[in-house]
VMD Tcl script that builds the backbone (N, CA, C; Angstrom):
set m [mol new atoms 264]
animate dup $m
set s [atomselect $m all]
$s set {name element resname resid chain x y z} {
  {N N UNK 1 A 0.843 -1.173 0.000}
  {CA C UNK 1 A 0.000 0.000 0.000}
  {C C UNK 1 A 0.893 1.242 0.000}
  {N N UNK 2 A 0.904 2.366 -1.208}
  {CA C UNK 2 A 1.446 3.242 -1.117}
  {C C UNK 2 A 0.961 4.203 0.004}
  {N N UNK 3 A 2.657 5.113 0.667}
  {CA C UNK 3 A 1.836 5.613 1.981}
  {C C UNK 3 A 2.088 7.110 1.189}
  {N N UNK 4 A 0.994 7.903 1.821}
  {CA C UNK 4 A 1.033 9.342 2.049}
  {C C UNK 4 A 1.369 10.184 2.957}
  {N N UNK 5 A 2.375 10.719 2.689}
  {CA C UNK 5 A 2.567 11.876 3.646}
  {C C UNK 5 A 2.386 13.299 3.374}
  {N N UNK 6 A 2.391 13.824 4.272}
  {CA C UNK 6 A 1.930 15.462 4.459}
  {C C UNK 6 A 3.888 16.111 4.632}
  {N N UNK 7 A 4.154 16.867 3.797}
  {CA C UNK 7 A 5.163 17.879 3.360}
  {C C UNK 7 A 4.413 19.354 4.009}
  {N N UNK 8 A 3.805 19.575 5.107}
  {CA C UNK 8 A 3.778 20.467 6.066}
  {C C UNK 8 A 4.696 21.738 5.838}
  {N N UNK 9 A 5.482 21.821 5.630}
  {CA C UNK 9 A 6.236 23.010 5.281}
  {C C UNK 9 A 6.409 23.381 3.823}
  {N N UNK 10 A 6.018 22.606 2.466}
  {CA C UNK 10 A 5.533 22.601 1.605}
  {C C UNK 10 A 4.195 23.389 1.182}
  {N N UNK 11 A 3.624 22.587 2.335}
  {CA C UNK 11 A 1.558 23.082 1.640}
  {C C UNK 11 A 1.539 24.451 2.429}
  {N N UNK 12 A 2.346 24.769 3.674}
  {CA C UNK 12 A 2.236 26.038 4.209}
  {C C UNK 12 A 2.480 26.904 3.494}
  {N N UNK 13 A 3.771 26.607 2.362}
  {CA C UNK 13 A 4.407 27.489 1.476}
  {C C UNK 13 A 3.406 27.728 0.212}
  {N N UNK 14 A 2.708 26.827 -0.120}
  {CA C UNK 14 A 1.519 27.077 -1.148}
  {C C UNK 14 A 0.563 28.055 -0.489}
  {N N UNK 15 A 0.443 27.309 0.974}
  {CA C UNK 15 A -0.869 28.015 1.093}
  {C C UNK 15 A -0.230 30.076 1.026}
  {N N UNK 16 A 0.525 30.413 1.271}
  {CA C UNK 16 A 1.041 31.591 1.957}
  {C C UNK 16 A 1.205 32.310 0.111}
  {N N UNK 17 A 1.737 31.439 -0.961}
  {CA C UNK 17 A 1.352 32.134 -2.210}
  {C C UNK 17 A 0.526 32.269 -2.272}
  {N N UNK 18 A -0.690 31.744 -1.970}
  {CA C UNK 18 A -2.460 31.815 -2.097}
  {C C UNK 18 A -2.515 33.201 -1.701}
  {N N UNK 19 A -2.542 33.121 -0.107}
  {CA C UNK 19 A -2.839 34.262 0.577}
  {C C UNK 19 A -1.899 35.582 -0.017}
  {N N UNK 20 A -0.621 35.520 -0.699}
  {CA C UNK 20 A -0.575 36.861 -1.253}
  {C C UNK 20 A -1.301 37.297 -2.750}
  {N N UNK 21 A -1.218 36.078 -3.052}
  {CA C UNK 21 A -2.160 36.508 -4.530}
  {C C UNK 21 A -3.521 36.570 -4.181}
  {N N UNK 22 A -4.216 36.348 -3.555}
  {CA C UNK 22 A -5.380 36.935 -3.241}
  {C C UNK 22 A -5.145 38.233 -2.778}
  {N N UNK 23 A -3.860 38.518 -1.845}
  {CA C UNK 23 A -4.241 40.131 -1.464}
  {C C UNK 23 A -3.804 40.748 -2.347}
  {N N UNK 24 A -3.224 40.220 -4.067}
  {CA C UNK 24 A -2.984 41.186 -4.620}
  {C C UNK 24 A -4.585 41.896 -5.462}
  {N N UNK 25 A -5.727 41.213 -5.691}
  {CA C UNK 25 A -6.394 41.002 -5.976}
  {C C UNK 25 A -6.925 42.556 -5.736}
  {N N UNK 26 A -7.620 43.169 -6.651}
  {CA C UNK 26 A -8.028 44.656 -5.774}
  {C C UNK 26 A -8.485 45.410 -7.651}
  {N N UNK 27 A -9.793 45.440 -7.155}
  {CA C UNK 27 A -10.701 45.589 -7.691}
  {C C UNK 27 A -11.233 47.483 -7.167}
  {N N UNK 28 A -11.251 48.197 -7.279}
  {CA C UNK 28 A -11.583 49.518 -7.012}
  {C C UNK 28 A -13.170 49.847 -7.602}
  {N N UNK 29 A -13.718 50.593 -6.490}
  {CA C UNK 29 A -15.389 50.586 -6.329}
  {C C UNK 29 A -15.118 51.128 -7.781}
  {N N UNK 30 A -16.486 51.137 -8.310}
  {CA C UNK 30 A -17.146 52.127 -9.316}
  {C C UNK 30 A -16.692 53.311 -8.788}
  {N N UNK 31 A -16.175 54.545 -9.317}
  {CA C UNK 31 A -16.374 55.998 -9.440}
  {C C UNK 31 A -17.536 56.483 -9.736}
  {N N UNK 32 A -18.362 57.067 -8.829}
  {CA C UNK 32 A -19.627 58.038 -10.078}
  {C C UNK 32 A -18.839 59.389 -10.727}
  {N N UNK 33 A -18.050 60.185 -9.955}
  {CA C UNK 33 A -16.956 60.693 -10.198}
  {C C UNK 33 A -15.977 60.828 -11.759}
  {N N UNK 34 A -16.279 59.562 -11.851}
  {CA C UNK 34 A -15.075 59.230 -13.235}
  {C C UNK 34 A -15.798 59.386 -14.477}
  {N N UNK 35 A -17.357 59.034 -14.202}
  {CA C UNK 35 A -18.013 59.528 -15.393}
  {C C UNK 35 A -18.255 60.640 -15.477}
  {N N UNK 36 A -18.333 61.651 -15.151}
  {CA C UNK 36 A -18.470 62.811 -15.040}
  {C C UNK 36 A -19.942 62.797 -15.110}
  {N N UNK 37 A -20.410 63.975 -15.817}
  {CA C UNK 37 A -21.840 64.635 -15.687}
  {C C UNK 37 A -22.371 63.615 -16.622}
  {N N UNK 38 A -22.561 62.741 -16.721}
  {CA C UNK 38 A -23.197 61.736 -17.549}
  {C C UNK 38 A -24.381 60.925 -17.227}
  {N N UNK 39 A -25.512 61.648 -17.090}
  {CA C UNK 39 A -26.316 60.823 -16.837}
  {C C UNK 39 A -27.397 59.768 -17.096}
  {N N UNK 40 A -26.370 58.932 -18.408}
  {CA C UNK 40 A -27.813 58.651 -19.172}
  {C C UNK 40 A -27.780 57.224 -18.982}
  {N N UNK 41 A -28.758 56.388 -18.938}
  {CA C UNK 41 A -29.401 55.384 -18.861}
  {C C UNK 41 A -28.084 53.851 -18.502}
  {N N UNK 42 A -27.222 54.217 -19.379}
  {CA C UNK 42 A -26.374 53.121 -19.490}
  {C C UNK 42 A -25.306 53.733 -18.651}
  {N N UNK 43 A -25.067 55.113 -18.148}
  {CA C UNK 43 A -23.884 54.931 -17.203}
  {C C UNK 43 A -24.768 54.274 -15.652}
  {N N UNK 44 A -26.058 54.516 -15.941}
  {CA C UNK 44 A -26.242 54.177 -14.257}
  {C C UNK 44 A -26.311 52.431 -13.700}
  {N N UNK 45 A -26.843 51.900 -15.346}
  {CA C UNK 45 A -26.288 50.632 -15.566}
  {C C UNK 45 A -25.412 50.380 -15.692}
  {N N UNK 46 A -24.389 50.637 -15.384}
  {CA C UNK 46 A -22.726 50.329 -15.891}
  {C C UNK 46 A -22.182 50.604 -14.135}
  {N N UNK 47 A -22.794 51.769 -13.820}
  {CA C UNK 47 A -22.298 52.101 -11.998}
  {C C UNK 47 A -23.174 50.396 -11.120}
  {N N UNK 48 A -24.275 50.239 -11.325}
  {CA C UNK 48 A -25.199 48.970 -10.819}
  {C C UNK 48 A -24.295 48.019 -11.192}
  {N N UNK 49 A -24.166 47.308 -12.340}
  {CA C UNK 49 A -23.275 45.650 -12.892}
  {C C UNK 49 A -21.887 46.307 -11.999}
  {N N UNK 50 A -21.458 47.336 -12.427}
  {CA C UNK 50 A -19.775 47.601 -11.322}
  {C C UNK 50 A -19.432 47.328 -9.759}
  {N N UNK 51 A -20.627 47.555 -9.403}
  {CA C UNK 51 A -20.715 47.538 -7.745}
  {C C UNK 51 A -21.582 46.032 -7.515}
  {N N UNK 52 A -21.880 45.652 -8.326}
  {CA C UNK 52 A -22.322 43.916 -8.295}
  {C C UNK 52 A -21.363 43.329 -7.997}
  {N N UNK 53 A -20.248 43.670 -9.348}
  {CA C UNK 53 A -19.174 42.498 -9.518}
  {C C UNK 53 A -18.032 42.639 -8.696}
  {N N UNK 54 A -17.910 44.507 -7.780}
  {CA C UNK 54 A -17.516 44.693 -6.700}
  {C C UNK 54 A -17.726 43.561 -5.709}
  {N N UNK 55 A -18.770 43.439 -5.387}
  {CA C UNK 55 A -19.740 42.891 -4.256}
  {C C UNK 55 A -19.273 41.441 -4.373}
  {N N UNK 56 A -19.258 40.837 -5.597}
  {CA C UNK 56 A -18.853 39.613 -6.003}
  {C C UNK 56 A -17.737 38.806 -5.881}
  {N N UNK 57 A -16.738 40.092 -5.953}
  {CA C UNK 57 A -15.180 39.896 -5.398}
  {C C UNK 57 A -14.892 39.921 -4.363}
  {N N UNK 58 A -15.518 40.662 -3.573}
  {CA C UNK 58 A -15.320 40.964 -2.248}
  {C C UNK 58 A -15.774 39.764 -1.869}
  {N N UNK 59 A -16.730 39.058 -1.866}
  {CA C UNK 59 A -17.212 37.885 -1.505}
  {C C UNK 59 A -16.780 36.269 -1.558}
  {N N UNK 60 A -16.185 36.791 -3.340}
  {CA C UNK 60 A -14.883 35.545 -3.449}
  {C C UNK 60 A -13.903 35.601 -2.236}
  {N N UNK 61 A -13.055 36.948 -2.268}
  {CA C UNK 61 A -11.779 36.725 -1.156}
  {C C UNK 61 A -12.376 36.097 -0.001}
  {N N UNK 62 A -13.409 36.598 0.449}
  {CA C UNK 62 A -13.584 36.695 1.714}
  {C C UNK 62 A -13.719 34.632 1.892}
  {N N UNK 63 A -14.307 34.139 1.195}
  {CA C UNK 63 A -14.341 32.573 0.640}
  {C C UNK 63 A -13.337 31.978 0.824}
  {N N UNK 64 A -12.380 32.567 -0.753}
  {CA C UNK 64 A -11.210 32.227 -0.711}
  {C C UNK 64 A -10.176 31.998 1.220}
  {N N UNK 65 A -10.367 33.167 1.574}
  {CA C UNK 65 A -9.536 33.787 2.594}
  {C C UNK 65 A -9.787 32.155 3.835}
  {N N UNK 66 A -11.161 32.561 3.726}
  {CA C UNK 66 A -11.727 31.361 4.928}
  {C C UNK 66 A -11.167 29.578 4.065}
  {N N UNK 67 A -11.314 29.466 3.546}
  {CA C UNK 67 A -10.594 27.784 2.854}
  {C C UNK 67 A -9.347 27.706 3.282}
  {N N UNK 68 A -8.005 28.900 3.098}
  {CA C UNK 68 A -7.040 28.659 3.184}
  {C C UNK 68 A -6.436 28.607 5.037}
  {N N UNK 69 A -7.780 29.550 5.539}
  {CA C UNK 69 A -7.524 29.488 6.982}
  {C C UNK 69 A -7.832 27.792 7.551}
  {N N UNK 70 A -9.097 27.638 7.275}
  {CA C UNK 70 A -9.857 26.224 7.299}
  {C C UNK 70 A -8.461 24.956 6.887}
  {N N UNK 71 A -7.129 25.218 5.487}
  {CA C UNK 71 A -6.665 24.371 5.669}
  {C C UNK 71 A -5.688 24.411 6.075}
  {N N UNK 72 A -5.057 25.561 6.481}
  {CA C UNK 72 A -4.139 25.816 7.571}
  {C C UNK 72 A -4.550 24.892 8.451}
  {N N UNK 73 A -5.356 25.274 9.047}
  {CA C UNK 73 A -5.982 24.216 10.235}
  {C C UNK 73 A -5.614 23.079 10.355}
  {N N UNK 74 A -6.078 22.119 9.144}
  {CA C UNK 74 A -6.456 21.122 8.998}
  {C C UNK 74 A -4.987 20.283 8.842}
  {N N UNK 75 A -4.271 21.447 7.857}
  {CA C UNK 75 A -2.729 20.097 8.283}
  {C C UNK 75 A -2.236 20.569 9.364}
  {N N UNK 76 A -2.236 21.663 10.106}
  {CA C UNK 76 A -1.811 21.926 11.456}
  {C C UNK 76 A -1.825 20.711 12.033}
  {N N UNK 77 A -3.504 19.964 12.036}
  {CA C UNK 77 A -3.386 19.135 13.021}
  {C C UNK 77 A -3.184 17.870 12.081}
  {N N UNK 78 A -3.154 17.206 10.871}
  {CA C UNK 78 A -2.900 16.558 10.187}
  {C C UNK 78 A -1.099 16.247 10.725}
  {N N UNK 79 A -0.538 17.204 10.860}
  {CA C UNK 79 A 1.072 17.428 11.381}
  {C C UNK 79 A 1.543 16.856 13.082}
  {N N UNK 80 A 0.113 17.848 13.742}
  {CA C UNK 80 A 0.237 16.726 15.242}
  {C C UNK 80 A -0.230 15.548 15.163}
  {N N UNK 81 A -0.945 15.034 14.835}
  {CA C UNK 81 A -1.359 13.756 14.916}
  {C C UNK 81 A -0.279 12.778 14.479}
  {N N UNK 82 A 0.287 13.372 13.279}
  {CA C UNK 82 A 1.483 12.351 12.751}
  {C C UNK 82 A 2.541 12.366 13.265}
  {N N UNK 83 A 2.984 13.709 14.179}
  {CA C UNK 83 A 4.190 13.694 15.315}
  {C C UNK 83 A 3.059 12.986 16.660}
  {N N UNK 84 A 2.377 12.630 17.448}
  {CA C UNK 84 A 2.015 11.754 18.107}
  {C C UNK 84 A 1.580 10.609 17.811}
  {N N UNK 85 A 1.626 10.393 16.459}
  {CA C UNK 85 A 1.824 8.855 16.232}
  {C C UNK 85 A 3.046 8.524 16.053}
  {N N UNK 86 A 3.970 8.765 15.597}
  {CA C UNK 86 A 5.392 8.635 15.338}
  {C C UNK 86 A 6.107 8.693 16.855}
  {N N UNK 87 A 5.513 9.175 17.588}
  {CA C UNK 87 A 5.871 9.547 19.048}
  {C C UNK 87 A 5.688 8.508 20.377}
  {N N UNK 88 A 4.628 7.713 20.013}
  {CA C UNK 88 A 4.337 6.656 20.744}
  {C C UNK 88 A 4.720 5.379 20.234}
}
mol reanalyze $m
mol bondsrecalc $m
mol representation Tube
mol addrep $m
């Protein structure tokens, strides 16, 4: 039976590229500002879909953010368990 092991200082190192490429991630609100005096039909639709897909991103990281914490976790203890089995 092939065995598996956990490379713990490996997946930390993945996980920690994750977490900076997600914080490079940066999406800037809609401006109403940037359109200037424009008020016609399709800029206010264009400010609405902008602050959606705002909303959308913000919601990915925040996802993203929680998985990589969640598997931090998970080989944290994936790591003790295998130093207290190796230990006894």
């Amino acid at each position: 039976m092939p065995e598996i092991k956990l490379n713990h200082a490996e997946v930390t190192g993945q996980l920690n590229n994750m977490k900076n490429a997600l914080n490079a991630l940066k999406l800037p609100s809609p401006s109403e500002s940037a359109i200037g005096q424009n008020m016609l039909d399709f800029t206010e639709a264009w400010l609405d879909r902008e602050e959606n897909i705002h909303q959308l991103l913000s919601m990915y990281i925040t996802a993203v953010e929680k998985n990589i914490e969640d598997t931090q976790s998970n080989i944290d203890s994936l790591k003790k368990q295998d130093e207290a089995i190796t230990a006894s």
